[in-house]
N, C-alpha and C positions, 0 to 999 in steps of 0.2 A: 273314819272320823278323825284319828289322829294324825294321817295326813292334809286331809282338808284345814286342821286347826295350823298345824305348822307350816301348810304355804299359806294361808291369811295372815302368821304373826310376821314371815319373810315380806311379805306384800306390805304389809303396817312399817318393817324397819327398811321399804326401797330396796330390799336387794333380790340381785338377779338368781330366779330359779331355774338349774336345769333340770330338764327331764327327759330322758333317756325315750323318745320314739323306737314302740318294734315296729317291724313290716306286718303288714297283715298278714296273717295267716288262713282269712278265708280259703275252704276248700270249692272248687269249682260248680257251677249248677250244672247239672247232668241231667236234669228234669225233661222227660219222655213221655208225651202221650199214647206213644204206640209202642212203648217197650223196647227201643233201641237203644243200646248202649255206645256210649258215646267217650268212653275211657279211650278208646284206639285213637280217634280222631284228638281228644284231647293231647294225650302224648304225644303223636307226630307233631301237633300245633308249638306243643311246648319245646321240644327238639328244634322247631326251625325249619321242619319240612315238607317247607311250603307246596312242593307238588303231590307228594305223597298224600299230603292233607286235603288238597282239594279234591284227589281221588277218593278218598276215603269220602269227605263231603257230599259226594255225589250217589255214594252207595249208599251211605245212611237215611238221605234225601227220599233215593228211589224206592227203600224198603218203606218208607216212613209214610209211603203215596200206596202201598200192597203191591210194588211191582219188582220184580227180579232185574239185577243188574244187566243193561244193556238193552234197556226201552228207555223210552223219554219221556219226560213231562209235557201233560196238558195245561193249555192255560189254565180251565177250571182246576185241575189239581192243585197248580201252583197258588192261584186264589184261597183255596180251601187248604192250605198246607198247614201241619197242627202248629198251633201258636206258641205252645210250650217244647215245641222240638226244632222250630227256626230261632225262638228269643236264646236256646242254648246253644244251637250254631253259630250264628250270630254272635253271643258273649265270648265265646271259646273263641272264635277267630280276633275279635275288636281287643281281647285283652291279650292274648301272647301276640299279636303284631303293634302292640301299644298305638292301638287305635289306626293303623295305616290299614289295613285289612278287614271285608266283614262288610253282609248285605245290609248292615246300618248304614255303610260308609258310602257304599256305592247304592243308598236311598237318596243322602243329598245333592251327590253331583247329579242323579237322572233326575229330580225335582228342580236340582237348576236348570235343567234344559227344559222344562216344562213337561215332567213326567211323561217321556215318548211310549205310546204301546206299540208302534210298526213303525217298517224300517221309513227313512227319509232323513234330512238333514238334521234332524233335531238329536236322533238316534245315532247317527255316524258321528256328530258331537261327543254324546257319551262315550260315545267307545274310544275316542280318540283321547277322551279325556284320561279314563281308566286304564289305556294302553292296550286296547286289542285291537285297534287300526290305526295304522300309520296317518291314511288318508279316507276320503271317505269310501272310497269302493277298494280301499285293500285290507283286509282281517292281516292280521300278523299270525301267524302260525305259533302254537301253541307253545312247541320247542324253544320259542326265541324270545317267549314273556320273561321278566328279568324274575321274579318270583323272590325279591328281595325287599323287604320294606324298606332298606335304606338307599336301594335305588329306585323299586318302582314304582308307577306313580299310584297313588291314591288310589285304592279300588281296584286295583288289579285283581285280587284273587277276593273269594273263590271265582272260578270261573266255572267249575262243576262238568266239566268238558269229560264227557264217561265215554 
């Protein structure tokens, strides 16, 4: 209260208030519907390492569908993926890449191509967009993704490539 009174009496005599902004100090959302811990993935994100992390991305993923590293996703899995363990992927990537990374990111660029589900032009668009194909019938090779949000482009990672 006795701050609120003393910037209303500064405000009444016009003069300038500073106030000293912290950073947030929020702690990250780790929230799991299926009990994967998600601290590894977070650290490597906040580190900057960005292949590491999409590896890690993709084991988290595959546990978080009941399957052992080195199967793949179904479509129905990926439809049915827990809600509360992609919005933490998802956040965990969009915030240490300050938004250049992260399947929110790479929702709007496949929504501008009119939400492609198989392959054909629409689809080679996206990819080309994101940087996983040069052209429309060449995939770039995994090694050669720039895996830097200050060089590449939009939507590159994850790519979840296990």
């Amino acid at each position: 209260a006795a701050v609120r009174q003393e910037l209303e009496r500064l405000k009444a005599q016009n003069s300038t208030v500073e106030i000293p902004l912290k950073r947030a100090t929020a702690t990250d959302d780790l929230s799991s519907e299926k009990g994967i811990d998600y601290t590894s993935l977070r650290d490597l994100l906040k580190e900057g390492k960005w292949r590491d992390a999409d590896q890690e991305t993709y084991e988290v993923m595959i546990r978080a569908v009941g399957k052992e590293p080195g199967g793949w996703f179904t479509s129905d899995e990926l439809r049915n993926f827990p809600c509360a363990d992609l919005k933490t992927i998802d956040g965990l990537w969009t915030k240490y890449s300050n938004g250049h990374f992260g399947f929110s990111v790479q929702k709007v660029i496949w929504q501008k191509h009119d939400s492609p589900t198989s392959s054909g032009k629409k689809w080679d668009q996206f990819c080309i967009d994101v940087g996983w194909k040069t052209t429309a019938s060449k995939y770039i090779r995994y090694s050669s993704l720039k895996a830097d949000p200050k060089f590449s482009p939009r939507g590159e990672f994850p790519v979840c490539d296990g």
